[in-house]
C-alpha positions, -999 to 999 in steps of 0.1 A, spaced: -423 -546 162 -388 -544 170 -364 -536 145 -327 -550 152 -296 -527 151 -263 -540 145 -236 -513 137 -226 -477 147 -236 -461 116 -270 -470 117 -273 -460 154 -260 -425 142 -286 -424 114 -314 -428 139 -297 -407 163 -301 -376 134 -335 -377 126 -339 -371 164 -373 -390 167 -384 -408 200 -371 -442 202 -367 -468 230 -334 -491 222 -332 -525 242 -296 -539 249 -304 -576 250 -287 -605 258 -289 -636 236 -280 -659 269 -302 -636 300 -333 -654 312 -342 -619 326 -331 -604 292 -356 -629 276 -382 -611 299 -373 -570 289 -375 -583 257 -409 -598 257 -418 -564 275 -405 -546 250 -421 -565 222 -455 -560 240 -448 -526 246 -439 -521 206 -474 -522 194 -483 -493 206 -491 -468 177 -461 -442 174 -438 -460 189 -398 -468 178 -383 -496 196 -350 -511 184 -325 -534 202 -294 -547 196 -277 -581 205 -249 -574 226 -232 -608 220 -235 -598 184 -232 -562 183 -202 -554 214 -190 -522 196 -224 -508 191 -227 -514 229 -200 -502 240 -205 -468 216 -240 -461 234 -219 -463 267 -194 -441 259 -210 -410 242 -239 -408 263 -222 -418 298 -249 -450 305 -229 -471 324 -239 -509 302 -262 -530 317 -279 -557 299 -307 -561 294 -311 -522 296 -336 -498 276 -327 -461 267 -353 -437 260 -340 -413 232 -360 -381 231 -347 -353 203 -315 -375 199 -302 -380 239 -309 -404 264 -335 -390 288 -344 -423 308 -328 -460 315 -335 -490 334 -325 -523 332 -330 -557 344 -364 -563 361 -375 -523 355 -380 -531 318 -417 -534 316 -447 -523 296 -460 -503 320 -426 -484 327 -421 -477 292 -455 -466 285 -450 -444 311 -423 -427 299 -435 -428 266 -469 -412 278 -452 -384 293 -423 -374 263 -448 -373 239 
């Protein structure tokens, strides 16, 4: 499952409990956005796994926020892995699989 995020604050919540969690920036409009998210929902059933994502038509400032603190230049669609709170790995567009994010998953954890 793939819980949906939609403002600042509750992007800092997550950020300080410091779990592992993947966050998707998706685009309502993006045939290949459509695709990292199907990944991602695939990906998501995986036992122990956190996967958010937020809109970016809907949720700009959140967007933008994740660029700026953390330095990820946007791309959409784009998934961040957060590890104890930072970003320790991104891709976007046609890298946003089930296999890459497994991978990275496999070897955080």
């Amino acid at each position: 499952m793939i819980n949906k995020l939609e403002t600042v604050a509750d992007f800092t919540t997550l950020m300080e409990q410091a779990q592992p969690l993947f966050l998707l920036k998706h685009s309502l409009t993006c045939p290949i956005s459509q695709s990292a998210f199907e990944e991602m929902e695939k990906f998501s059933g995986l036992p122990e796994v956190n996967c958010y994502y937020l809109a970016v038509q809907e949720a700009r400032l959140l967007s933008d926020h994740i660029a700026e603190e953390y330095g990820i230049k946007h791309e959409s669609p784009q998934a961040i892995f957060f590890h104890e709170g930072q970003p320790v790995w991104h891709a976007s567009h046609w890298k946003v699989t089930e296999n890459a994010l497994t991978e990275v998953f496999e070897g955080k954890n």
